[in-house]
Each structure stands twice: as C-alpha cells, then as structure tokens.
N, C-alpha and C positions, 0 to 999 in steps of 0.2 A: 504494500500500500504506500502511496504518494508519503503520505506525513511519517513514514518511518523510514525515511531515504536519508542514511547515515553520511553521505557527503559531507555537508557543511559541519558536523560536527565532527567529523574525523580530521577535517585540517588544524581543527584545534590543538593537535598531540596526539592523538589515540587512536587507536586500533577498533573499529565499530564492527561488531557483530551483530545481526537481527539474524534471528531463525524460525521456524514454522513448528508448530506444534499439535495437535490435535485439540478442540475443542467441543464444547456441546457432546452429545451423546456421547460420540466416537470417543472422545476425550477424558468423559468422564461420569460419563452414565453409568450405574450399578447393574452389574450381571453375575450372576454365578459363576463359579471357575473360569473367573477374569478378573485377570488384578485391577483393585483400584485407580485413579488418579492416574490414568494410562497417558495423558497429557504433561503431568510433573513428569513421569518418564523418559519421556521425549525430551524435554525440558536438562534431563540429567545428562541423557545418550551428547546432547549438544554439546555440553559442559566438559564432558569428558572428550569430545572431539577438539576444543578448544583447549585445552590441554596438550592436549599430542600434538598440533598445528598451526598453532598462532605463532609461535615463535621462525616457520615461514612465511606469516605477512607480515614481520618485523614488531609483533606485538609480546608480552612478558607472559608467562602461562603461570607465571608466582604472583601477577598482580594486575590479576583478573575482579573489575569491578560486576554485579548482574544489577540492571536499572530497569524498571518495567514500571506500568501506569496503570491505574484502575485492578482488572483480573490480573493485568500484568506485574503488579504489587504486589496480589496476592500471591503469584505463583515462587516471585521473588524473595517472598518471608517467610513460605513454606520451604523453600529449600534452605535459608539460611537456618531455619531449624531443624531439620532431619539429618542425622549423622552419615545418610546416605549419600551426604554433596560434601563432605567433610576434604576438603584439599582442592578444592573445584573451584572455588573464588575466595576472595579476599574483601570484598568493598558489597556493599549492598543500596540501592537507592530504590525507595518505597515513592510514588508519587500516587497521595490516594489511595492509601491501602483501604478494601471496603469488607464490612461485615458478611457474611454470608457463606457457612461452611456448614455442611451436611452430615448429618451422623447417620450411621450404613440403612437406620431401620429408614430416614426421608429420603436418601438413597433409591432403595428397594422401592421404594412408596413412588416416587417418580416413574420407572422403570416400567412399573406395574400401570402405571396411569397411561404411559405410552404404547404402550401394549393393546390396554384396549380402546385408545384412541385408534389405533390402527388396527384392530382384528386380528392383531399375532399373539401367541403367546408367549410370554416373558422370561422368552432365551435367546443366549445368544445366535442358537441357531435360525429360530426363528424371526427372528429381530433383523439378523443379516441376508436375510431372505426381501426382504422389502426390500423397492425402490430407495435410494436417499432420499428422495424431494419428501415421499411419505411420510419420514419422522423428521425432517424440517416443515413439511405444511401442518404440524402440529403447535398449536400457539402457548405459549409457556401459561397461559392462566388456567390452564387445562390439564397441568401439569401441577402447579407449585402446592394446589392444593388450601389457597391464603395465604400461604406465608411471604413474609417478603422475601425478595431478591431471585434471581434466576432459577430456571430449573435443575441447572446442571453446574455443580462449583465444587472446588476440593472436598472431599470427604473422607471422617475422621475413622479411617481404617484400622489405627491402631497399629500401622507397622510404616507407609512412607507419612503419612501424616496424625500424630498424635493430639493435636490438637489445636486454636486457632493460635496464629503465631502469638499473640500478648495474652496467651496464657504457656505458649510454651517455650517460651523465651525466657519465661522468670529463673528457672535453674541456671540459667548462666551457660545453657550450650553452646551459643553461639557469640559468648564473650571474647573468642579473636574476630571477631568481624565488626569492621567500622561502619555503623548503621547512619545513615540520612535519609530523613521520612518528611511528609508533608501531605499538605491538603493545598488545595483552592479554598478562598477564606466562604465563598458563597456556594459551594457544590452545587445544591437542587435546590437553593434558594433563587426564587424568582420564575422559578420553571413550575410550578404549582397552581393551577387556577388560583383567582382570590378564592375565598368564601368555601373552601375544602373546612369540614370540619375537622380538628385535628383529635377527637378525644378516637372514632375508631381509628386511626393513622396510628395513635399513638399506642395502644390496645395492641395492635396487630407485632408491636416493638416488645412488648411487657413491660409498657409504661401504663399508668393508671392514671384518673380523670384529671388528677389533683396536678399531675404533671402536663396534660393537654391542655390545662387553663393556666401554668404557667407562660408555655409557648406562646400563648396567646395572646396573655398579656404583654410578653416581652416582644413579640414581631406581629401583634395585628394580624393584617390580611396575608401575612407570609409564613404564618407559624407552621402550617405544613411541610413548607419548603427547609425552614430551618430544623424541624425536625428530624426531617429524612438526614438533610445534611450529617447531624451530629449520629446518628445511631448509623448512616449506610459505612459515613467514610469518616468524620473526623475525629471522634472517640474512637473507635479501632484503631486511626492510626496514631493517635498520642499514648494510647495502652500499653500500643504497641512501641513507643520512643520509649516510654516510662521502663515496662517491664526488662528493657534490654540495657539503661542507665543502673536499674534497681539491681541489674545483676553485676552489674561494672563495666558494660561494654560502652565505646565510648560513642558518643550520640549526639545525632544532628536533629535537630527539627523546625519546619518552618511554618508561614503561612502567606500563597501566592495571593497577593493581594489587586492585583494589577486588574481594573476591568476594564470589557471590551462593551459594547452592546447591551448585550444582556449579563453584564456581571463580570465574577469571579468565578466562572461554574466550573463543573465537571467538565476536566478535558482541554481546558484550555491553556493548561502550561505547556501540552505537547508539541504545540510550533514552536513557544519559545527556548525548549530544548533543542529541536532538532533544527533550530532557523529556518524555518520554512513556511513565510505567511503569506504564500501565495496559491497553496494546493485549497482542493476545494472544503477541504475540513477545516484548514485553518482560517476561511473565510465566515464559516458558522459562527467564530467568536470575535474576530480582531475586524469583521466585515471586507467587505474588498470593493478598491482598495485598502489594504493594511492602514491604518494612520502611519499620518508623519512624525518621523525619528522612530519609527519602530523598532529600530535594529539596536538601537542601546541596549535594553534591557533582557533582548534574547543572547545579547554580548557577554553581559553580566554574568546571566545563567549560566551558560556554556563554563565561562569562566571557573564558575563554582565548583561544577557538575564534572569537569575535567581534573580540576587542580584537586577534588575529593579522591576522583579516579587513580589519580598519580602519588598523592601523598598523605591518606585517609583525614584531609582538614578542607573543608569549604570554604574558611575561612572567616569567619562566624565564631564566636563562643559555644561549644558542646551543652549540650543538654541536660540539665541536671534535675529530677525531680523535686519540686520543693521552690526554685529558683525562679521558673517561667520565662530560661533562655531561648525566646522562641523568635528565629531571623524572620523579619515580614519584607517581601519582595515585592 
C-alpha cells in the first residue's frame, strides 16, 4: 500500500523493512488442530528472515527496531512479549496500541458464527472449502457477537500469546527492549454522530452509568467519541508504557497532537512517519493539498522515530510512572 512506501524514511539512516502477513480469518481465526495467531507467525518467520539478511542490504541484525500502527501495534507488543521473538529485535514503536484480544472460548464463538453464516461446518476442512469472497462477504457485526472491536484479533492461547501486552509486560520480560508508545490525542473523537448516547457505549466497555454521565459531562456532544478513544486505544496504550516502566524497561510515550480537518484521529500520524502527504490516505486527514510547511513536523518525527531506531533515545525524557513525562507532538 501507497502510505507504507518506506523510501523517504529510509534516507533518513535506516534500513526499512515492510512485510505481509496474514490477516482476518486466515490470520487469525480459531480452528481446531490449527495453531493460533497464524498471522504473529508470519510476523516471527519475517523476523527471523531479517536476521539472517539484513546485514546484505547494509542494515545491523543486532539493532533491529519492529514499529507498526493500530493492529500493527498490537502485533508489535505481542511479540515484544513472547519469548518466542527473544533475539529478533531490539527497539519497539507502538503507534496506537488498541484494546481488543480474544480468549480461545470468543475465538471459537466467532468461528462458529462464520460457519453458519456460510452453511459450513466449523472446520478447517470445511471452512477451506469455501470460496474466499464467502467468508469476506460476511460482515463483522455478525460475527462479534456485541462486543466491541473486530472479529478477528490476537488470541490469548496460552503459549504464543499469554496475555494483552500491559498485563504481560509487568514481569519484566521484555525489560531489554527500548519501548516508545503513543496515541493520536483525538483517536474516535469527532468521528461519532453528536447525540450517540454514551451510557450503552459505555456498558458495552464494563463501564457503568455513573461513568457515561461522567463523559458526558466532561465532552458534551462528543463523549462517545472520547470514550471509545480512551478504552479502544489510549488506556491500553499508557498501560501498556506504565506496565513496561513499572518493570524497569526504559520508556517512551507520547501524545500526537497535531490536527488536520477532522482532528487528531486515528491514523493520522502515519504520513507523518513515512512522509508521504500526498497518497490518497494521507489526504483523508492532512486534506489535499497537504497544508503549507507541512514537511517540518513529518521532519521532526522521522527524526525521532530514527535516532530511537539507532540509539534506543527519541530524544525526549523517558517515561516514568508517577511523573507524567509525556512528549506532545
């Protein structure tokens, strides 16, 4: 895809690797006598190729950063916690880490819902008998069941992934890795009709009444928006700063403050990592044309995002629980 075209960021100094992984069902749909998180897999298999081969595109296989956005957060702080990537990288960058990980029995429960969305029964034989379009023209609300977030997200198998990463990061496993996390300061704020009531929104979180008429008092007609915000992505991913500080690892976090159009949302720091606010996704938030002088602050970033790469300091004060060292960009 356009907006993950590592050019402009590789002239910066570094060595840019993107790769492909398995998603959605294939990825990570629950089947019987089939491993879990078949997507983290793919994700390792890479890891380990970068290993054995970087060092011929002139890049270091000892000081290897992994940096991913949204799912690609999540899949990033699952591997920094699984002893299964133990020697695979050095540097970790969460942009967005988001709440939403499945334990085997809402797993199964998906699986089973797709099954008979499609008239198959819920194996893998049968399953890989379908057409693909037929378990993509099944629509996730058909799937999830109520619950929020996708139908299909890591799942806590109990052997590559034991738990969500800021709960299992507190032991201290992954205290040789230099962690830098962040949010968008507005995720799903603003993206929310007005006038959504927030008490079942907030219900649907296991948040209780008494907390939807907080929201509401504190953001009005947006409390929605800032709800989702705090429970999809920016509590998980301070949890997750906190729990990896609280074990001693040394810790970055931010908050991208910078709005386009509609905000600070979801997704929009992605051009200014990769420099690129001309593809059609980066036009969703920075509009197009880009504003003018736009190129400073995706300068900055890089900046940052590089010199963490090369020398685990963004250059910022580390993160300390208790302190509220938090860089706003």
């Amino acid at each position: 895809m356009a907006q993950y075209d590592g050019g402009v960021l590789a002239r910066s100094g570094v060595v840019v690797v993107t790769l492909n992984y398995r998603t959605g069902f294939e990825g990570f749909g629950h089947l019987p006598g089939v491993p879990d998180n078949r997507g983290l897999l793919d994700q390792l298999a890479a890891l380990a190729w970068v290993q054995e081969n970087i060092a011929a595109f002139g890049g270091d296989p000892g000081n290897v950063t992994v940096f991913g956005q949204s799912a690609g957060a999540a899949s990033a702080a699952l591997l920094a916690a699984t002893p299964r990537a133990a020697g695979l990288f050095r540097r970790c960058v969460l942009q967005s880490l988001p709440a939403g990980y499945l334990t085997v029995a809402e797993a199964r429960q998906v699986t089973e819902r797709l099954a008979a969305a499609t008239g198959a029964a819920p194996s893998r034989d049968a399953l890989a008998a379908l057409p693909p379009q037929a378990l993509l023209d099944v629509p996730d609300d058909r799937l999830t069941g109520g619950r929020p977030g996708t139908a299909f997200a890591p799942v806590v198998d109990g052997d590559l992934v034991t738990a969500p990463p800021w709960q299992a990061l507190r032991d201290g496993r992954a205290g040789h890795l230099d962690l830098l996390c962040g949010f968008t300061h507005d995720e799903y704020s603003g993206t929310i009709p007005a006038g959504v009531d927030p008490e079942p929104v907030a219900a649907r979180f296991g948040l209780d009444a008494e907390a939807a008429r907080t929201y509401r008092v504190a953001y009005a007609d947006d409390a929605v928006g800032a709800l989702m915000s705090d429970a999809l992505v920016r509590m998980p991913t301070t949890w997750t700063a906190e729990a990896h500080a609280g074990a001693g690892g040394r810790t970055w976090l931010y908050d991208f403050a910078w709005r386009g159009p509609a905000g600070a949302t979801h997704g929009i720091d992605v051009p200014f990592v990769f420099g690129l606010p001309e593809t059609r996704y980066a036009a969703r938030f920075l509009g197009s044309p880009p504003p003018a002088g736009f190129a400073a602050l995706p300068e900055r970033i890089r900046t940052a995002w590089t010199l963490f790469a090369a020398t685990g300091d963004p250059g910022w004060p580390r993160y300390e629980p208790g302190l509220s060292r938090v860089a706003r960009t």
